[in-house]
Backbone bond lengths (Angstrom), bond angles and torsions (degrees), N, CA, C in turn:
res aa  C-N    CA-C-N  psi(-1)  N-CA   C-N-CA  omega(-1)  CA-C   N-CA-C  phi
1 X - - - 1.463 - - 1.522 108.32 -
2 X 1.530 102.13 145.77 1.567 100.55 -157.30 2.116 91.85 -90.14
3 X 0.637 125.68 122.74 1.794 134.99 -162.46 1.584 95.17 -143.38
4 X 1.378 106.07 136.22 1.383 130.43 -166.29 1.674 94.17 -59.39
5 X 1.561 115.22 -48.41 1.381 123.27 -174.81 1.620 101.87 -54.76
6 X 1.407 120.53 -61.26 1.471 103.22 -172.82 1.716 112.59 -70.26
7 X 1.373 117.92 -11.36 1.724 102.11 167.01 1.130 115.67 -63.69
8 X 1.066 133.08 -11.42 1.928 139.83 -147.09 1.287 83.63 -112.88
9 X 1.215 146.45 -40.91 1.647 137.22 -139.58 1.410 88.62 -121.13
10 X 1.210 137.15 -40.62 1.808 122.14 149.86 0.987 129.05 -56.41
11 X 1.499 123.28 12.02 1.569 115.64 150.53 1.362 102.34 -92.77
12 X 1.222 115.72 -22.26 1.649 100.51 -157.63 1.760 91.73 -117.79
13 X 1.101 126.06 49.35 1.517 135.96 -178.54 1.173 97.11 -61.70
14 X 1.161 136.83 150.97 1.493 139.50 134.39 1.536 109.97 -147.07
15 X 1.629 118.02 101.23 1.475 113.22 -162.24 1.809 93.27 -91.76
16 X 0.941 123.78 118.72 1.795 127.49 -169.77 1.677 91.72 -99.94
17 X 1.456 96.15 125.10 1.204 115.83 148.42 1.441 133.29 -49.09
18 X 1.591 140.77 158.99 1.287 140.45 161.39 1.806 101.68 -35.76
19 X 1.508 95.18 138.42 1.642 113.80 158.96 1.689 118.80 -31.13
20 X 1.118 133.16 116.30 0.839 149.51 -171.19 1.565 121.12 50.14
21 X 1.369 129.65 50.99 1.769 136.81 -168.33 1.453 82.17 -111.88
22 X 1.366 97.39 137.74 1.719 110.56 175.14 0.880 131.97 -120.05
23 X 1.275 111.88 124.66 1.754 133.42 -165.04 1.951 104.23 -31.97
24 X 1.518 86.05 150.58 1.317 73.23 -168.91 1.910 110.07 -84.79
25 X 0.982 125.45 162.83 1.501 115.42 174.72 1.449 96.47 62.36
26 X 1.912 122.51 126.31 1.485 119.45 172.45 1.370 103.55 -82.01
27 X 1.549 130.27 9.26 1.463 118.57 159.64 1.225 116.09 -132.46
28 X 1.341 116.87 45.30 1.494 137.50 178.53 1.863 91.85 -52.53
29 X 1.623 123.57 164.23 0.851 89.02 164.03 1.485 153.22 94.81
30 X 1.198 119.05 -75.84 1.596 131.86 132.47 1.259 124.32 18.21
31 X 1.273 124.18 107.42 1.583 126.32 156.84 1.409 141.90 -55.87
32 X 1.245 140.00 66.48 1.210 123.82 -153.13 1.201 124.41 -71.67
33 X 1.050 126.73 4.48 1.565 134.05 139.81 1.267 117.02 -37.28
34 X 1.708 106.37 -62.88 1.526 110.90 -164.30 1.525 115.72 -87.17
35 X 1.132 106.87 15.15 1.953 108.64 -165.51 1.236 90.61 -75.73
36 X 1.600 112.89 137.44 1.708 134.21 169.41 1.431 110.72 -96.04
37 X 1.253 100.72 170.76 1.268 103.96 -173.24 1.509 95.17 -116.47
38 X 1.316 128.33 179.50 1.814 117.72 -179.39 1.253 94.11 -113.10
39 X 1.675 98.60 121.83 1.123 121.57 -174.76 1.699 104.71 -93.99
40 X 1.927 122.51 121.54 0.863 145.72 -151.08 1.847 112.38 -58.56
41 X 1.747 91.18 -43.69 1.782 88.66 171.35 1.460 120.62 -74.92
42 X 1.403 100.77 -36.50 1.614 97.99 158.23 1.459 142.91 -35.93
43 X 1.530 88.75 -50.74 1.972 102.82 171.25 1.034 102.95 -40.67
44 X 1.706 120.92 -71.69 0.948 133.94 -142.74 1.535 123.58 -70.55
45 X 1.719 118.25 5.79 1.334 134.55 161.84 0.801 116.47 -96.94
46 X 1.511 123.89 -16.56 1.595 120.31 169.74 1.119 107.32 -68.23
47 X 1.942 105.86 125.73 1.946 112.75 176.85 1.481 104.39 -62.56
48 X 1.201 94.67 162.79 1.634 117.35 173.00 1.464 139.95 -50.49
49 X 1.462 92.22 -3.73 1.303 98.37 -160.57 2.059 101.51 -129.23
50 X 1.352 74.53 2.13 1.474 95.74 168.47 1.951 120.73 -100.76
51 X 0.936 92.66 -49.36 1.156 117.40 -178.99 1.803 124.56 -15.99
52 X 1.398 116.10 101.16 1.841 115.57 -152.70 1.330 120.54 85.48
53 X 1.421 109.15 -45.99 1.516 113.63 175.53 1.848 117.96 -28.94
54 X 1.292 106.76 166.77 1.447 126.15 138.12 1.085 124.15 -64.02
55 X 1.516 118.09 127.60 1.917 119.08 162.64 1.551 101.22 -97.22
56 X 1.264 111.62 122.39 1.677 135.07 -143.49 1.612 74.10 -103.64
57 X 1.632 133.51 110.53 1.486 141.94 166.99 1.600 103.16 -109.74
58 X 1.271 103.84 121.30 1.884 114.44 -172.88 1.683 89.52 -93.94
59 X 1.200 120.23 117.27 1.562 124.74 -172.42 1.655 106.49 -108.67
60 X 1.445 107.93 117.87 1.536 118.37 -176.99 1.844 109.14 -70.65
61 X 1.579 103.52 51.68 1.668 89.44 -173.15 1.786 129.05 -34.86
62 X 1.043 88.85 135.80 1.655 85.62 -169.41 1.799 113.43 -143.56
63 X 1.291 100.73 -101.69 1.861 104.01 169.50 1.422 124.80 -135.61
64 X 1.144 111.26 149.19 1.695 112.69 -173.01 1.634 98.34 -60.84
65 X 1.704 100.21 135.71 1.421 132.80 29.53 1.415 101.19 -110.84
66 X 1.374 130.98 -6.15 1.176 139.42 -157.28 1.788 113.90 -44.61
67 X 1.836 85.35 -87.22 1.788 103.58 179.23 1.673 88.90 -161.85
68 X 1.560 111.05 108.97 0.975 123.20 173.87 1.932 109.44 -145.19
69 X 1.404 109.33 174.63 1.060 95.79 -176.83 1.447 130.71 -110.40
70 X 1.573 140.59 79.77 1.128 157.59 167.11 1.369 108.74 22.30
71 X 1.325 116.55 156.18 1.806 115.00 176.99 1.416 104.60 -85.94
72 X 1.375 138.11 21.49 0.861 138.40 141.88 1.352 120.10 -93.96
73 X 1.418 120.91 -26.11 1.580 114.59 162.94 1.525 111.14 111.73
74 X 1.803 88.31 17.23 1.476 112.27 178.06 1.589 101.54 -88.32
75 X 1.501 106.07 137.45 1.343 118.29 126.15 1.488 133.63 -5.78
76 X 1.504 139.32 58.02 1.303 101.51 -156.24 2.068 94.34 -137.54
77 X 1.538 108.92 -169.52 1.587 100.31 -175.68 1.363 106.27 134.55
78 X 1.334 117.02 157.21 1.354 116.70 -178.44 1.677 129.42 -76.13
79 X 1.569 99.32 -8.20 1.624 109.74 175.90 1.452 101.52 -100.86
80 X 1.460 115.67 -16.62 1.836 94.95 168.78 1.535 94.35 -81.65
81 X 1.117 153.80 -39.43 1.235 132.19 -150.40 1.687 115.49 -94.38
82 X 1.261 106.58 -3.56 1.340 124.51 157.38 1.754 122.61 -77.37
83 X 1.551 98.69 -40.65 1.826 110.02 178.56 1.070 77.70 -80.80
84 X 1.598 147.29 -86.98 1.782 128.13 -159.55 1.014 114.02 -17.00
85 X 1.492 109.73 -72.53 1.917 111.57 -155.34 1.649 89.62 -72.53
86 X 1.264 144.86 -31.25 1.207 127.44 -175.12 1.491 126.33 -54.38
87 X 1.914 104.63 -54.48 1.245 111.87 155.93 1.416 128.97 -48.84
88 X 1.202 108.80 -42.60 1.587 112.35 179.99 1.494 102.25 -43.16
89 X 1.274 95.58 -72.53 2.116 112.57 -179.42 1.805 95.67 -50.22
90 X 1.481 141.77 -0.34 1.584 108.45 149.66 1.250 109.64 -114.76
91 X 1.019 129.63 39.63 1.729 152.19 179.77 1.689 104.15 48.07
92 X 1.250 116.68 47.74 1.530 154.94 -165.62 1.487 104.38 -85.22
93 X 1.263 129.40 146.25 1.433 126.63 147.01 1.504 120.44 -125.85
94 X 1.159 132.46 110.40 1.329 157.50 172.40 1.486 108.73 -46.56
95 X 1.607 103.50 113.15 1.802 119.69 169.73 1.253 93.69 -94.36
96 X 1.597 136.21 150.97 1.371 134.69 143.79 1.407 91.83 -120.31
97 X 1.887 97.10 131.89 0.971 115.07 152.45 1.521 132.10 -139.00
98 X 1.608 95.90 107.13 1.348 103.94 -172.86 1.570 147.22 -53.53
99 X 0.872 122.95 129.06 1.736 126.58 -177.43 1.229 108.42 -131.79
100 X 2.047 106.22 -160.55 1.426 111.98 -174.62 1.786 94.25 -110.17
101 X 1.178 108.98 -175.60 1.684 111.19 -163.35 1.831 88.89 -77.68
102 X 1.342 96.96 -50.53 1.830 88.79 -173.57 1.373 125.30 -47.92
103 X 1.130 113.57 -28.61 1.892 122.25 -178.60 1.657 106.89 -74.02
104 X 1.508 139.11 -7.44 1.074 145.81 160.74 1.300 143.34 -36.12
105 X 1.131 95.59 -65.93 1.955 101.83 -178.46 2.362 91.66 -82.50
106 X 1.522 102.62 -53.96 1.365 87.19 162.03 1.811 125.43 -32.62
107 X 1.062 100.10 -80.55 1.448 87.98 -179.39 1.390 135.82 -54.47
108 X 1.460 112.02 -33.42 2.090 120.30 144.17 1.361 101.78 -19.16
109 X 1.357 100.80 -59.94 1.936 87.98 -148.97 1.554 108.88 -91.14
110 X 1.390 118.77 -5.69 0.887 128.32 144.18 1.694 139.49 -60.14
111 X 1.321 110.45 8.61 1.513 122.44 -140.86 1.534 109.91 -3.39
112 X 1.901 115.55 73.24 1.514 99.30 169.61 1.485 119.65 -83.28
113 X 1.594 100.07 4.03 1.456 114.73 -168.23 1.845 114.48 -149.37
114 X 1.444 122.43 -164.40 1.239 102.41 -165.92 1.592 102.45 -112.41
115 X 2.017 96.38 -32.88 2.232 107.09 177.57 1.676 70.84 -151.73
116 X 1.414 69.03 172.79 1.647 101.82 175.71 1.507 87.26 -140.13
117 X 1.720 107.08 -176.70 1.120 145.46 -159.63 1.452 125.08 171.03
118 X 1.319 123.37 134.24 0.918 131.73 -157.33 1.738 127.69 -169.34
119 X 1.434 123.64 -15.39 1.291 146.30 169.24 2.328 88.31 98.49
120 X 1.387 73.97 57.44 1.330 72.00 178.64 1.675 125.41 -131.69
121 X 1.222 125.50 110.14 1.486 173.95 179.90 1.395 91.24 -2.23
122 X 0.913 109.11 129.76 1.854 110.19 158.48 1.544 113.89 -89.14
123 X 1.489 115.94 111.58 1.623 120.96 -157.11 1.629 70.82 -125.06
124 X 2.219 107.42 162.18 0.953 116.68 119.63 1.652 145.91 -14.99
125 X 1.247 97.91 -79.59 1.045 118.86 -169.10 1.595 109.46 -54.88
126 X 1.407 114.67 -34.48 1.072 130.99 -171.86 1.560 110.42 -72.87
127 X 1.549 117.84 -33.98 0.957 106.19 -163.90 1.851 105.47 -113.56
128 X 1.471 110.96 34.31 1.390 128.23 143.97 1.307 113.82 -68.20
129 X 0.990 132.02 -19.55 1.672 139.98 -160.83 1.277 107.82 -143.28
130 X 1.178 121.16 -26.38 1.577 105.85 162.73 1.860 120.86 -143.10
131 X 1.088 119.60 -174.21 1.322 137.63 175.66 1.663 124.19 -88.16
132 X 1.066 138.22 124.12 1.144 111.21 173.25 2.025 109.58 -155.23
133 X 1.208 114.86 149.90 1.355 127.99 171.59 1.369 113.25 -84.52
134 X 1.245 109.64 123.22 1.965 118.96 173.33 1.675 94.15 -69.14
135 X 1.185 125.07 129.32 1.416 134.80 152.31 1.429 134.98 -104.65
136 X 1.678 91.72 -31.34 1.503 105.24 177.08 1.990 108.88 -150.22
137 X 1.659 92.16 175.74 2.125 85.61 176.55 1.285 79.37 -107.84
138 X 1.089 109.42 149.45 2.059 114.46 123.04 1.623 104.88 -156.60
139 X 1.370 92.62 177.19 1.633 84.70 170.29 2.396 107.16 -137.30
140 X 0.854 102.69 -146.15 1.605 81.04 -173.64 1.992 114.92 -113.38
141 X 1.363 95.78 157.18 1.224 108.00 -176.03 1.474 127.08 -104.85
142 X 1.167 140.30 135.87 1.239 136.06 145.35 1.725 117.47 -97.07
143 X 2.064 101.70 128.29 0.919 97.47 171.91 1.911 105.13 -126.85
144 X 1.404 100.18 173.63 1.736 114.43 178.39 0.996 104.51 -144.50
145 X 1.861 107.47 167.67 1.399 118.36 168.10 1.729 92.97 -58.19
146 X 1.239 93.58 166.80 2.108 124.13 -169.37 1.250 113.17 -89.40
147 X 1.923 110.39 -10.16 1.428 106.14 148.39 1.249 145.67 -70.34
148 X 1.706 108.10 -25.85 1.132 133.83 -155.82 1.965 105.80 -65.94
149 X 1.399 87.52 153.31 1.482 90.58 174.70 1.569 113.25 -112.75
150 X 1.257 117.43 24.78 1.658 128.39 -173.93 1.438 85.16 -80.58
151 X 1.461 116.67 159.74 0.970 136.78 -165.10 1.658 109.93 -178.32
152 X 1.310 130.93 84.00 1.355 147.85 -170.25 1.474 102.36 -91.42
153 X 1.541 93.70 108.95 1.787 99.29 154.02 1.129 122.94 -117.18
154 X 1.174 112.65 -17.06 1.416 123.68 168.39 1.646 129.90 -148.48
155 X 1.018 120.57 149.01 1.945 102.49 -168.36 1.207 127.96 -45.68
156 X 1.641 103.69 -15.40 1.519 117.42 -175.12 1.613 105.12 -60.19
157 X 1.588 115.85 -23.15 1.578 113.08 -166.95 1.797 92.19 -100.91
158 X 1.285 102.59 34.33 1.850 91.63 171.07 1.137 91.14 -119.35
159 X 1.363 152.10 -9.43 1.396 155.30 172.62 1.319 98.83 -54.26
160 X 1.659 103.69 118.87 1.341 119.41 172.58 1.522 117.88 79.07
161 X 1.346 107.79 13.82 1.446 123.17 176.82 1.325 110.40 -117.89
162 X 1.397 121.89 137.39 1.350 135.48 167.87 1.471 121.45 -70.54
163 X 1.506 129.99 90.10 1.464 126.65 -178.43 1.439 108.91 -83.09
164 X 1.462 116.28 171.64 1.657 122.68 169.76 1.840 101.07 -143.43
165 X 1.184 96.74 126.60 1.604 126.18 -162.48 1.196 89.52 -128.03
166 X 1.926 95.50 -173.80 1.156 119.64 -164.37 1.765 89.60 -124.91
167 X 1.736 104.89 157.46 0.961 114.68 178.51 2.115 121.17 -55.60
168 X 0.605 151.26 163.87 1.593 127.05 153.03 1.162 104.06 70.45
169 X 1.024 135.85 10.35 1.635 127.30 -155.24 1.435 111.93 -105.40
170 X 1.485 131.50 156.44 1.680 131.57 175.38 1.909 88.96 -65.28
171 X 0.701 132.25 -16.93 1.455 123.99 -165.94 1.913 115.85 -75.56
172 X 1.595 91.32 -27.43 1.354 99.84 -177.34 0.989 96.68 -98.57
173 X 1.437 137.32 -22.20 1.524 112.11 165.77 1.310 139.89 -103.60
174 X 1.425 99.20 13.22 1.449 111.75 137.16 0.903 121.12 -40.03
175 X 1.531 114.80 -75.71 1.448 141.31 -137.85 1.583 95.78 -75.85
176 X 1.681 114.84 -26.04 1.839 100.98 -167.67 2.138 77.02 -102.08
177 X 0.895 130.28 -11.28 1.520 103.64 -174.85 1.960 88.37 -87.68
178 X 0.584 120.39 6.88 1.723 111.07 176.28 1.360 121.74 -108.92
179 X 1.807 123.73 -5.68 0.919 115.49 178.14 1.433 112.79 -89.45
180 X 1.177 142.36 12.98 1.789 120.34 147.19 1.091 115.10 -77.39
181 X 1.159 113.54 -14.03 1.618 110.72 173.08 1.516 110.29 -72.15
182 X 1.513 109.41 -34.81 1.818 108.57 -179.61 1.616 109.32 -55.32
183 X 1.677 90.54 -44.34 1.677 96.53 -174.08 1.390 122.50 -66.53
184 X 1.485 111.11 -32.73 0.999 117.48 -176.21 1.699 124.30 -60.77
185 X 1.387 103.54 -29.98 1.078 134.99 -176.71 1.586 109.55 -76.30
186 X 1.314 115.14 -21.98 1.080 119.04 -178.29 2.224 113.94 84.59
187 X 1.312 89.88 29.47 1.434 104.71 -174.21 1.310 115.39 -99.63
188 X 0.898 111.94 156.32 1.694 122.65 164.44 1.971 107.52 -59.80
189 X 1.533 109.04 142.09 1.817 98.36 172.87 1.092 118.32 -65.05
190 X 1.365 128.85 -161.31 1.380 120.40 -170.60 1.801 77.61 -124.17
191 X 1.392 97.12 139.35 2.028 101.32 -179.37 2.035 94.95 -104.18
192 X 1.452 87.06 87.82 1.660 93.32 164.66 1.102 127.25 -73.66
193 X 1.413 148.08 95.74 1.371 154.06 151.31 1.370 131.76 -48.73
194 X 1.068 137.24 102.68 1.907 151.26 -142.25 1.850 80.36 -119.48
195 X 1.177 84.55 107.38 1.425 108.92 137.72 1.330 147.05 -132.06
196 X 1.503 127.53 143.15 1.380 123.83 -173.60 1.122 134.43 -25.55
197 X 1.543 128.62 -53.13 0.946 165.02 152.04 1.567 143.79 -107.93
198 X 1.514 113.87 146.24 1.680 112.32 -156.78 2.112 90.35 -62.87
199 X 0.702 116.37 -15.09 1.590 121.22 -176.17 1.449 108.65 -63.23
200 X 1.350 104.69 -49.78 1.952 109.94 -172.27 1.554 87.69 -84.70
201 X 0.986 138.51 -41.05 1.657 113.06 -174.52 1.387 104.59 -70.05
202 X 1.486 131.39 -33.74 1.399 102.96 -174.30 1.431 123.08 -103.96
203 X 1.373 100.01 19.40 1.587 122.15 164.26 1.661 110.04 -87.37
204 X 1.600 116.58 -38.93 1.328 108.90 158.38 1.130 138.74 -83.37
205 X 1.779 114.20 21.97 1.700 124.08 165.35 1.616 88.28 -113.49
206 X 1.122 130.84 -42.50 1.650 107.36 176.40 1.170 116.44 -65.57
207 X 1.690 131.69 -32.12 1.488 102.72 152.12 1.306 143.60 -95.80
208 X 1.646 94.64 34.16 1.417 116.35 165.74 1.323 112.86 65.60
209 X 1.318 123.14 30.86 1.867 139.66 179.41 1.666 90.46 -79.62
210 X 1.218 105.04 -37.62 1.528 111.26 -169.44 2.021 112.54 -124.55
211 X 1.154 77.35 134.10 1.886 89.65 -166.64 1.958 93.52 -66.44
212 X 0.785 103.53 -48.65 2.116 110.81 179.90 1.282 102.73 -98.76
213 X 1.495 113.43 -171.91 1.417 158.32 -154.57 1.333 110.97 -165.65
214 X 1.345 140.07 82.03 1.327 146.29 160.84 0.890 131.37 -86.36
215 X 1.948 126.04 115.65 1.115 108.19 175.94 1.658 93.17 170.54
216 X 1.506 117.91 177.42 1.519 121.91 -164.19 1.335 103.21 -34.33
217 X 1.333 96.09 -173.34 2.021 108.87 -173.65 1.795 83.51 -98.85
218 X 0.742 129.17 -40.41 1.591 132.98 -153.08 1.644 97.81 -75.04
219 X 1.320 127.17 -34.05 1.634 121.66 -177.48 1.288 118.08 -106.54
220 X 1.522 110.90 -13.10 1.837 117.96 179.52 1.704 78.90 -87.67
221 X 1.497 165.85 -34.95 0.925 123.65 -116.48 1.505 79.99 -139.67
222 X 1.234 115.01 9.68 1.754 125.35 -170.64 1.460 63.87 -107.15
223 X 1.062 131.46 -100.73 1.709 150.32 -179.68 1.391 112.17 3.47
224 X 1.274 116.84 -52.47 1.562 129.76 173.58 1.774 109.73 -74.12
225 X 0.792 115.76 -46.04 1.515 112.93 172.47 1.379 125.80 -54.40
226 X 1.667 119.08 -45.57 1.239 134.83 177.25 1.386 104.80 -68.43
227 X 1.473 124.83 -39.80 1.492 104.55 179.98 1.478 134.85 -63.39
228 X 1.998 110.19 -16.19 1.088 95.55 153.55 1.826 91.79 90.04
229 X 1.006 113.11 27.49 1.487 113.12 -170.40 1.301 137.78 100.99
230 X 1.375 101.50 -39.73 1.348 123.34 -157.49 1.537 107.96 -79.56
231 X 1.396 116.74 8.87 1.445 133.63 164.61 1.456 131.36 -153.88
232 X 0.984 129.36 -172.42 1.747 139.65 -146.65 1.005 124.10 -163.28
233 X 1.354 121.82 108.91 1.617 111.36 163.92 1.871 109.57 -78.25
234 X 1.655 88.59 126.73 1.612 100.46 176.93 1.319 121.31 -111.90
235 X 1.267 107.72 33.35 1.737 118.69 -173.62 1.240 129.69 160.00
236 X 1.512 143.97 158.57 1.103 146.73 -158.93 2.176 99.91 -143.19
237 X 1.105 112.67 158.40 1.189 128.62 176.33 1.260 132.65 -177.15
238 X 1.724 109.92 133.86 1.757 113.49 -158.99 1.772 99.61 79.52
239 X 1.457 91.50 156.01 1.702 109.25 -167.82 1.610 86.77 -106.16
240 X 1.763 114.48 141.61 1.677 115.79 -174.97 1.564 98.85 -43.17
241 X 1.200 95.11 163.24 1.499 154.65 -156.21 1.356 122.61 -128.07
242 X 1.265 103.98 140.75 1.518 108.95 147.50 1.281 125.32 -87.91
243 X 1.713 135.73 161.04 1.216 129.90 -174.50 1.760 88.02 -137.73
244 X 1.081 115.21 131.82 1.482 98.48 -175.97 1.811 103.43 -155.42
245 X 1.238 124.97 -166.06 1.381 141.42 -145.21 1.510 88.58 -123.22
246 X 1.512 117.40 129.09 1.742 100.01 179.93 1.834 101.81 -128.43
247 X 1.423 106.89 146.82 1.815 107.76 -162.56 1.569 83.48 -117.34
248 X 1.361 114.74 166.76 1.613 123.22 144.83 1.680 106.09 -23.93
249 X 1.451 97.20 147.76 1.595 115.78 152.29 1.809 118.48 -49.24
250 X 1.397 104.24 92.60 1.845 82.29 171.05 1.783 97.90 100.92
251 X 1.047 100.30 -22.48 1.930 98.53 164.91 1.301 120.19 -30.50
252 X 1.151 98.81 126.27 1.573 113.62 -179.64 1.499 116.32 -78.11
253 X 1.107 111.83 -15.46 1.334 111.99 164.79 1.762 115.08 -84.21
254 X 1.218 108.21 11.09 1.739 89.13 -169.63 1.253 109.83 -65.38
255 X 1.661 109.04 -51.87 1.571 119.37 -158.03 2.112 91.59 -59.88
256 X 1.201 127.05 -53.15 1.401 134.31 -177.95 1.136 103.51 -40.49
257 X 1.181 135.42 -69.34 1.629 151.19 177.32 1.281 110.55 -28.37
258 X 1.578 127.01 -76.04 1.194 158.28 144.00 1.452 102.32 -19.11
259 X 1.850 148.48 -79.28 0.892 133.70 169.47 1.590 126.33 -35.74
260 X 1.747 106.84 -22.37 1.284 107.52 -173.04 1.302 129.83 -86.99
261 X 1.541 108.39 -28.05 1.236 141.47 166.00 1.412 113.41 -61.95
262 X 1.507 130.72 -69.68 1.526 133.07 148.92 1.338 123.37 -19.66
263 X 1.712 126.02 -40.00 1.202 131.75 165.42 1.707 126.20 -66.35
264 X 1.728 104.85 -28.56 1.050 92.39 175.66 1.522 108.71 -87.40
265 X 1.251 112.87 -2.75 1.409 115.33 -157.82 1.892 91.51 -88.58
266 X 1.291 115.85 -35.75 1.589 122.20 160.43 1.180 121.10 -35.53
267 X 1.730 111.93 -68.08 1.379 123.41 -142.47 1.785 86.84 -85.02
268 X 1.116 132.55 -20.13 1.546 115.20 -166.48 1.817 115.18 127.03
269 X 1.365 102.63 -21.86 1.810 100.91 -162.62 0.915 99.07 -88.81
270 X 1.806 146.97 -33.48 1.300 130.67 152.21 1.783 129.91 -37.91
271 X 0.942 118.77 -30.37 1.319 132.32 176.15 1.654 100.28 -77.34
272 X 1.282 122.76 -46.80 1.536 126.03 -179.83 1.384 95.13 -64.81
273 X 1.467 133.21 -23.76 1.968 123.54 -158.50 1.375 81.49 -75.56
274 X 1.547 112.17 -64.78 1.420 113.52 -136.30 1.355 117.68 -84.84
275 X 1.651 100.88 -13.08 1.867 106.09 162.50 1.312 121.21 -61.30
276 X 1.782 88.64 -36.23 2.031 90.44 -173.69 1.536 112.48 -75.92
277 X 1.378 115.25 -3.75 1.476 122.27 168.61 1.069 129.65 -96.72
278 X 1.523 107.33 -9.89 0.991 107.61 -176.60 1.567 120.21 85.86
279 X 1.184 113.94 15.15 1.895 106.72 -163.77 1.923 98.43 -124.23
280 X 1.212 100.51 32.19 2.128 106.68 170.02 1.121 91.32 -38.00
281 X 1.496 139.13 -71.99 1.456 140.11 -173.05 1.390 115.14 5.75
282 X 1.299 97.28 -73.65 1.388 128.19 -138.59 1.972 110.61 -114.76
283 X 1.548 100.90 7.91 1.911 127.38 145.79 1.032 100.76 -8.76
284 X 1.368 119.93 137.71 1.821 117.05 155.70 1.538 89.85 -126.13
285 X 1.452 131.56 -164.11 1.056 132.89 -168.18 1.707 105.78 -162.23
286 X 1.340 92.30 -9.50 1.818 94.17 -176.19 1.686 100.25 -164.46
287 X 1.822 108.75 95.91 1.463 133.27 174.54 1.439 97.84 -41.38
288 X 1.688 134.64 92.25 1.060 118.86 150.27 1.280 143.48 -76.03
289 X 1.344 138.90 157.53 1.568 125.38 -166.03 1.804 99.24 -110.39
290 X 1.229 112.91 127.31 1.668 124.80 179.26 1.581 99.29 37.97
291 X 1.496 113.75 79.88 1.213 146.47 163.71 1.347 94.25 -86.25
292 X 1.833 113.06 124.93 1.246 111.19 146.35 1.398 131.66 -141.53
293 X 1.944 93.82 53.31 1.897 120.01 159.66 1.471 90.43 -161.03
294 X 1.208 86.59 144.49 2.047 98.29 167.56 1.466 104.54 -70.77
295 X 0.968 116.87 142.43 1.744 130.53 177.96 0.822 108.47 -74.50
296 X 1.415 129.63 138.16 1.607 153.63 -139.64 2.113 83.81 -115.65
């Protein structure tokens, strides 16, 4: 049945395959705009043991523009087309292999892979255990239907409200480090809902299971646009951010990665990613490595 809710969630489809099944073709997909060429000083930081290979990227499919999956059933988003042209520029070839956001830093430290990605936050905490490249700012959103009278300024107004998150996410642990404060307050808890993907949380505020939509600035605000009205951002939370690419602890690819990223951010094709996404906002101008404040 054709329902306003399922028009909204077929723009932002992304049907994800089993945990780690790999896209077919490593340039399925592909921009030909943005294809690099391998740039010679670049090579020459790629370790030895890398060298021609694939850079094996475990992708947290989730919601446009992030890493979702194309109506062709591609791989697609503004952090693959940034890891593409990056790899390209270390004469690299790119595996995606898709998962959920929670299987991530696990599999990092596991080295089952080389980075991941996922629209996922450059924290402290995070980067005790792992590595990671700043690519972009944002910080997080709450959105609702455009009737709603919610209005979030602070977590204290999620007390007694039903949110929809992401599995693994800084969002859920917000939401459980804030509930003595609900109680304390004499409030209702906050009923956090973990889902796999940015898709099932904002499929459970369009059918209204969930009073919000929580989650980066980059997919509530892709999310809010596509509906076409029929929703609202009603709040902001956390001061910007980094959103970045995360490797093993001590990865030998960081400094390479990082040079590669900065290059596109030089030559012009970073500026082409983030226009075609729409995310100018949220520009960086200099790929930092285990950033922990956005540069003034």
């Amino acid at each position: 049945m054709k329902t306003s809710v399922r028009l909204l969630l077929s723009l932002l489809a992304c049907l994800a395959l089993p945990a780690y099944a790999q896209q077919p073709g490593p340039q399925a997909g592909a921009d030909p705009a943005l294809t690099q060429q391998p740039d010679p000083a670049l090579v020459k930081m790629v370790p030895s043991d890398m060298a021609g290979k694939s850079f094996t990227l475990a992708v947290a499919l989730g919601s446009p523009p992030d890493d979702f999956r194309n109506e062709k059933g591609e791989i697609a988003g503004w952090e693959i087309d940034i890891l593409r042209a990056a790899t390209q520029s270390l004469g690299l070839g790119l595996e995606l292999r898709p998962t959920t956001f929670d299987t991530l830093i696990p599999g990092l430290q596991a080295k089952r892979f080389d980075g991941a990605t996922g629209q996922m936050g450059v924290t402290v905490v995070r980067l005790k255990v792992i590595d990671m490249v700043g690519m972009l700012t944002s910080n997080e959103l709450f959105a609702a239907y455009a009737d709603s009278k919610i209005e979030v300024k602070t977590l204290d107004d999620l007390c007694g409200l039903t949110v929809a998150t992401t599995r693994g996410s800084r969002e859920m642990v917000f939401a459980e480090e804030h509930q003595p404060k609900c109680a304390a307050a004499g409030k209702k808890p906050i009923n956090a809902l973990a889902f796999s993907d940015g898709n099932g949380a904002a499929e459970a505020m369009m059918s209204r299971r969930a009073d919000l939509f929580w989650l980066g600035s980059t997919a509530v605000s892709y999310f809010v646009a596509q509906s076409k009205g029929k929703t609202k951002v009603v709040g902001s939370y956390t001061d910007t951010s980094y959103i970045g690419v995360a490797l093993p602890k001590g990865s030998t690819m960081a400094a390479p990665l990082q040079a590669a990223i900065q290059h596109l951010i030089d030559n012009g094709t970073y500026t082409k990613i983030v226009t075609k996404w729409g995310l100018e906002k949220g520009a960086i101008t200099h790929a930092p490595l285990n950033p922990t404040n956005v540069e003034k």
